[in-house]
C-alpha positions as CSV (number, residue, x, y, z in Angstrom):
1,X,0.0,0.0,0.0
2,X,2.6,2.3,0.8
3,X,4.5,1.3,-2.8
4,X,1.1,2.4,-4.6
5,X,0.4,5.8,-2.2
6,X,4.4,6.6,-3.2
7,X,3.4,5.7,-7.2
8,X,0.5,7.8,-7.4
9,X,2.1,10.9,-5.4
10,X,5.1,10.4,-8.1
11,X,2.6,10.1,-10.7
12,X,0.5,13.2,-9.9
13,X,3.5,15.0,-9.3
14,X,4.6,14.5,-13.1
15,X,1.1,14.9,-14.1
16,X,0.9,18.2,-12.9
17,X,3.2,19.9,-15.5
18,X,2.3,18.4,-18.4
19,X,-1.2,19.4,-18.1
20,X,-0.3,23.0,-17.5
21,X,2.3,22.3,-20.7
22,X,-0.8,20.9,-22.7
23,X,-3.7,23.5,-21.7
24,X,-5.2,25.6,-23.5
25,X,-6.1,22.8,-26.5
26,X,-9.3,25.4,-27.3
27,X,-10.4,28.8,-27.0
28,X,-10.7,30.4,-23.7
29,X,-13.2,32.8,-23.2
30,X,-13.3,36.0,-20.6
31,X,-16.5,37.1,-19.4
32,X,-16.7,40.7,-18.8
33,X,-19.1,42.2,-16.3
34,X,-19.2,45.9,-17.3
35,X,-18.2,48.3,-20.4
36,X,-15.5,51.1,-19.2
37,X,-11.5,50.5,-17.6
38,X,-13.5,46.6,-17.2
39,X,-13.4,46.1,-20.9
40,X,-10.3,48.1,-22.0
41,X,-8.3,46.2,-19.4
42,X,-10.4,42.9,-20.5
43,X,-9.7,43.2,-24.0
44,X,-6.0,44.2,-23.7
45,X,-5.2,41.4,-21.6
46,X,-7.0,38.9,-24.2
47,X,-5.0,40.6,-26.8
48,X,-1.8,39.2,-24.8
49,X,-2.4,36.1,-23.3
50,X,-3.8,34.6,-26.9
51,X,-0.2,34.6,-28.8
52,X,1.5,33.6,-25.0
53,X,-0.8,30.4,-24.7
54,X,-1.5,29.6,-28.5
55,X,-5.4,30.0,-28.1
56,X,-7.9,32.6,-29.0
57,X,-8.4,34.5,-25.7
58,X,-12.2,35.8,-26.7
59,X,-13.8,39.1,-24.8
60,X,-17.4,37.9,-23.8
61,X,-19.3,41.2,-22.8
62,X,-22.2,40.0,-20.3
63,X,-23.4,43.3,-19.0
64,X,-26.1,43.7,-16.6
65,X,-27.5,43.1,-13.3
66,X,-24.6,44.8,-11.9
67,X,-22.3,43.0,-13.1
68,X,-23.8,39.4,-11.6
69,X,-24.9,37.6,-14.6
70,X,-20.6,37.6,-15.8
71,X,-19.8,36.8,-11.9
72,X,-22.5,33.7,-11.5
73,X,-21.4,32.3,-15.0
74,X,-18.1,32.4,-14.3
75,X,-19.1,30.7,-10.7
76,X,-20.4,28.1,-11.8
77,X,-18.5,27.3,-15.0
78,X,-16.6,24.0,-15.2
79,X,-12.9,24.8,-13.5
80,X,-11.4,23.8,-17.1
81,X,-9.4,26.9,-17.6
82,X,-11.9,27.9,-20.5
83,X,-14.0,30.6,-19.0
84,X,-12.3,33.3,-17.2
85,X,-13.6,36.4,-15.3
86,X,-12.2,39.6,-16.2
87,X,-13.0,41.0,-12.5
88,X,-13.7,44.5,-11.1
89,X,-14.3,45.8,-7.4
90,X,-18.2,44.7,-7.7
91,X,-17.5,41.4,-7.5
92,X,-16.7,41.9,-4.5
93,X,-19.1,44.8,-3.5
94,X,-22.6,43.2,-4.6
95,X,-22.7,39.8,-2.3
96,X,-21.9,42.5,0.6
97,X,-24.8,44.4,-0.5
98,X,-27.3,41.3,-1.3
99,X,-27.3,38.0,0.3
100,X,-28.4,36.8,-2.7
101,X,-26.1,37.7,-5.3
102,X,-25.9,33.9,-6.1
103,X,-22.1,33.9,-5.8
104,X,-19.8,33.9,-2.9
105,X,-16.3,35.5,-4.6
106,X,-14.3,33.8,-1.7
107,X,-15.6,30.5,-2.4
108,X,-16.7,30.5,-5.6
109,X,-13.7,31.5,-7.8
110,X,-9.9,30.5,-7.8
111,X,-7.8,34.2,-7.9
112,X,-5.6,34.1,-10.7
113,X,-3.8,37.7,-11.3
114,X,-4.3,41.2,-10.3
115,X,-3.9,42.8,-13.7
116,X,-3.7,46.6,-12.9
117,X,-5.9,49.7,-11.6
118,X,-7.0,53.0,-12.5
119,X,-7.0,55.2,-8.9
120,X,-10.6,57.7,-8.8
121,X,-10.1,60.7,-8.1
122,X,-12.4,63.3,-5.7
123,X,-13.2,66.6,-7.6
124,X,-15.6,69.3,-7.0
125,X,-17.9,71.4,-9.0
126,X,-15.9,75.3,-9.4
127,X,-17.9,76.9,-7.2
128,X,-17.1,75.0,-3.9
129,X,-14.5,77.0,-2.7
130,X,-12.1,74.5,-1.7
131,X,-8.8,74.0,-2.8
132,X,-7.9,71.1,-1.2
133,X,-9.6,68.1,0.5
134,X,-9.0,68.9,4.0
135,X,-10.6,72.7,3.2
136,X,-13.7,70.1,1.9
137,X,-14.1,68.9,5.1
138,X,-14.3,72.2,6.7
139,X,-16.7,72.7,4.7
140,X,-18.9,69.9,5.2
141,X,-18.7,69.8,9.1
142,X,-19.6,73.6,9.2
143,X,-22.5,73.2,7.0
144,X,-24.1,69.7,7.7
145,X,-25.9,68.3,5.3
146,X,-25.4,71.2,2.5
147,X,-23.3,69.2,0.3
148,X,-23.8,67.2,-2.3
149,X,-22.5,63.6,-4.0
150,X,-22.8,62.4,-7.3
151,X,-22.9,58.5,-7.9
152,X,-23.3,55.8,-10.0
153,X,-25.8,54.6,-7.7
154,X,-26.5,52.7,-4.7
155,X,-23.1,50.4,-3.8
156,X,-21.3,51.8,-6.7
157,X,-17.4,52.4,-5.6
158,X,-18.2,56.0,-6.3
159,X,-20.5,55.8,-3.6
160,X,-19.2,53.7,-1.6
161,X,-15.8,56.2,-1.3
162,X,-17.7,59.1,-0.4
163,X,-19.9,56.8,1.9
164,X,-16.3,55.8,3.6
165,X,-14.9,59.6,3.4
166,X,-18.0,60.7,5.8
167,X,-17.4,57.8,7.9
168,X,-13.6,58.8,8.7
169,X,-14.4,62.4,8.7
170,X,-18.1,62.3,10.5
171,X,-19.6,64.3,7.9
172,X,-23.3,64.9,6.9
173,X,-22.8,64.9,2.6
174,X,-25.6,64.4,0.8
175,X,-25.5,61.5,-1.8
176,X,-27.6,62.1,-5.1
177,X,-27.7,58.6,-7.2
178,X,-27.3,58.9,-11.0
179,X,-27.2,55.8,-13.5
180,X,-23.7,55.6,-14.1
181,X,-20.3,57.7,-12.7
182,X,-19.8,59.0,-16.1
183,X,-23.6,61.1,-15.6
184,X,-22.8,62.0,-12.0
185,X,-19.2,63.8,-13.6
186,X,-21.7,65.7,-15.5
187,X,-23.9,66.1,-12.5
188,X,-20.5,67.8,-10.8
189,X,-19.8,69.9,-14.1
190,X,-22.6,71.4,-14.4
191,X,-23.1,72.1,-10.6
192,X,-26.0,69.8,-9.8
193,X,-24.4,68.3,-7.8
194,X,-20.7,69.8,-5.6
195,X,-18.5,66.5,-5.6
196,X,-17.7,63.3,-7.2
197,X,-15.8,60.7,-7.5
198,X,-14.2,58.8,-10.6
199,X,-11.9,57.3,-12.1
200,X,-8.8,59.3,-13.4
201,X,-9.2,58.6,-17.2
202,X,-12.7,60.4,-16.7
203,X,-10.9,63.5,-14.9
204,X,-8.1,64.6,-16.8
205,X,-10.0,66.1,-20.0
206,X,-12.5,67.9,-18.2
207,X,-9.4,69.0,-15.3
208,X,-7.7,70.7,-18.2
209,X,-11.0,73.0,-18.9
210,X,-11.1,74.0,-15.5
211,X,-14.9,72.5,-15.5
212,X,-14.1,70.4,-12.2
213,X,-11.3,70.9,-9.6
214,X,-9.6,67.7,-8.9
215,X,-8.5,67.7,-4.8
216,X,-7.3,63.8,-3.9
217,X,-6.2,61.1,-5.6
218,X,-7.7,58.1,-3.9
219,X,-4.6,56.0,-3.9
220,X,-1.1,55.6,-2.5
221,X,0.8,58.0,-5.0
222,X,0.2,60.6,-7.3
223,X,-0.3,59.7,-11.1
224,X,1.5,61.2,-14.0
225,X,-1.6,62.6,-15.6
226,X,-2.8,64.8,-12.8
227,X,0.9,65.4,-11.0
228,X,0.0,68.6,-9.4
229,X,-2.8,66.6,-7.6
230,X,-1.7,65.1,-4.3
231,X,-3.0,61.8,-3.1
232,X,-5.4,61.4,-0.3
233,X,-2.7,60.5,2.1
234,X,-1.1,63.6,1.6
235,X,-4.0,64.9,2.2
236,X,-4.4,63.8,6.1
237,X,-6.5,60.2,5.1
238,X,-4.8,57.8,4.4
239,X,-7.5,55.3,4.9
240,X,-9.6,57.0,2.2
241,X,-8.1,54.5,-0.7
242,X,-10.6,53.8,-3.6
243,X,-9.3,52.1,-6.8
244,X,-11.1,50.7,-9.6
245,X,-8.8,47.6,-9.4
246,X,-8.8,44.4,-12.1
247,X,-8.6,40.8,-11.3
248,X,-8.5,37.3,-13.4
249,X,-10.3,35.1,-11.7
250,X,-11.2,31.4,-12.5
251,X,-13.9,28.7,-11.0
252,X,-13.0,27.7,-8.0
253,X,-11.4,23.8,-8.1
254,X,-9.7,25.2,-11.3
255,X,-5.8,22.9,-11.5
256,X,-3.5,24.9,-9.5
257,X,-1.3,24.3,-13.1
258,X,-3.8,26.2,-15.2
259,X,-3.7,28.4,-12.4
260,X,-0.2,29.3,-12.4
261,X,0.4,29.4,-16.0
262,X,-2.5,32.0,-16.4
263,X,-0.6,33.9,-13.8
264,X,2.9,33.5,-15.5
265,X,2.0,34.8,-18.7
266,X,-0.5,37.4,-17.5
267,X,2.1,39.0,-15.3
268,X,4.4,39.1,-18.4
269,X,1.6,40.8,-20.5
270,X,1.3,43.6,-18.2
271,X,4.7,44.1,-18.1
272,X,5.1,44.8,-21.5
273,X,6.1,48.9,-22.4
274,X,2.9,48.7,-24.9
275,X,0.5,47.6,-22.0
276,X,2.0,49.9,-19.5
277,X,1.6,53.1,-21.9
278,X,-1.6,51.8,-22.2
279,X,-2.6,51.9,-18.6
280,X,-1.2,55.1,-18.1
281,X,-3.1,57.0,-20.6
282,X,-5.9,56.2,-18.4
283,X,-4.0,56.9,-15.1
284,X,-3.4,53.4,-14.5
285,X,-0.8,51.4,-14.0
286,X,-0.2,47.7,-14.0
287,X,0.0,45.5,-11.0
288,X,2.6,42.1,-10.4
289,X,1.4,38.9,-7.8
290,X,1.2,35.9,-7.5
291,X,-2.3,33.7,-7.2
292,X,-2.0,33.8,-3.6
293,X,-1.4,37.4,-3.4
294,X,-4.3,37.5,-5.4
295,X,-6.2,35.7,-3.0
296,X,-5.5,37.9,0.2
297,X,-5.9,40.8,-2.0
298,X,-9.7,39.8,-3.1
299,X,-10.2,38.7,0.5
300,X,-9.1,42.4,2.2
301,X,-11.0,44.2,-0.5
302,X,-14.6,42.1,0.3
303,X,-13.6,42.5,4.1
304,X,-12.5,46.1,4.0
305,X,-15.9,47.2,1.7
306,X,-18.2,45.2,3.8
307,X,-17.2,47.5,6.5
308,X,-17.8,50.6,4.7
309,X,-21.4,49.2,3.6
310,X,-22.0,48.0,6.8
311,X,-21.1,50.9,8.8
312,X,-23.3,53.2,6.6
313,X,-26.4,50.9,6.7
314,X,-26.1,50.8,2.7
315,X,-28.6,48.7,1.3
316,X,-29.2,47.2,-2.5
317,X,-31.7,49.0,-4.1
């Protein structure tokens, strides 16, 4: 018995590689959830990964329902390697917000690679006379509930940043929902509302035309398109981090080999000076981990905005 426990260990062992050496033998498709950074980012790293594996990487748009009817496909897809999830921060925000999303993302998915992000950034309408986020919440705390927000709606990450920004500062802002981010920028521009915030590749353009005043980046450090901006850190919050980050994620049970060569050649597509001039046009920049980094990462992010909803009583709508 021990002889044939010893034989199959060696065998498995050996089996192990050349699977991951034989997969992909057909196309591989990517389910994504939403248009936007979701789809650029989707349909860039398709672009790569199909020469590096010698199969058709194929962008599967599955919009709607927040993002949920990519996210339960992909959940309960058979963990083959052929039907991917090009995921977003939703994944992990909508179970938070609805018990039954139908998908559990620490359960349900095997992480594979975090690809990149694209920081959002706070701005205000002109006429709010701050000039920097700290002279915001002066503002706000003197004049409770006079404020407004612009959102892409009820647990949006939009939303759910301001929602954390009044938590850390005990402010009274005002939230007004719109249908996506890019109609709450407009919202801000044309003073319906006084702040929102996006992602950088929406700000820049409309920075330049003085029709919104960028005052935090919500990130670690400052990006190249908006340099004069400083980060929300240096800003006196350092907790008040936001990013619309993006994952690969496969069906949970998925061979740790497919898992690790999706990772491999991943990590080498975003390192490539085509993909990172890519990112950075849209304030983005690429990210390097392995699948386990991966894993804690997805795990902190659903822990650390399931807080935030809590805290603020935030309900699905």
């Amino acid at each position: 018995m021990r002889r044939a426990r010893s034989a199959i260990a060696a065998a498995l062992c050996i089996a192990a590689p050349v699977f991951a050496q034989s997969y992909p033998v057909k196309p591989i498709r990517l389910l994504l959830p939403f248009a936007g950074g979701t789809d650029v980012v989707g349909r860039l790293i398709a672009l790569k990964l199909s020469p590096a594996l010698g199969q058709q990487v194929v962008p599967d748009p599955r919009l709607g329902a927040g993002g949920n009817i990519a996210h339960d496909a992909v959940a309960k897809a058979a963990p083959d390697g052929y039907t991917l999830l090009m995921a977003a921060p939703p994944v992990v925000i909508n179970p938070n917000l609805n018990a039954k999303a139908g998908f559990d993302p620490l359960r349900d998915f095997a992480a594979v690679a975090v690809l990149g992000s694209i920081p959002n950034v706070l701005v205000v309408h002109p006429s709010v006379p701050a000039k920097s986020l700290q002279e915001l919440i002066r503002i706000a705390k003197s004049k409770p509930g006079k404020l407004t927000y612009g959102s892409g709606g009820v647990g949006s990450v939009n939303q759910l940043a301001a929602e954390l920004m009044k938590s850390l500062t005990r402010t009274n802002i005002l939230h007004v929902p719109y249908k996506s981010a890019t109609v709450g920028l407009v919202g801000a521009m044309s003073g319906e509302v006084d702040i929102v915030i996006v992602a950088s590749s929406s700000v820049v353009p409309y920075a330049k035309e003085n029709r919104i005043r960028p005052l935090a980046i919500l990130d670690v450090k400052r990006i190249a398109s908006l340099p004069q901006v400083p980060t929300s850190a240096e800003s006196g919050m350092p907790q008040l981090v936001a990013v619309n980050w993006y994952m690969l994620l496969a069906p949970a049970a998925t061979p740790r080999a497919i898992i690790e060569r999706l990772n491999t050649e991943s990590v080498k597509a975003m390192a490539l000076a085509d993909t990172r001039e890519r990112l950075a046009a849209m304030g983005g920049e690429p990210a390097s981990a392995t699948p386990e980094q991966a894993a804690d990462f997805l795990k902190n992010e659903y822990e650390r905005w399931g807080r935030v909803i809590r805290d603020g009583g935030i309900k699905a709508e």
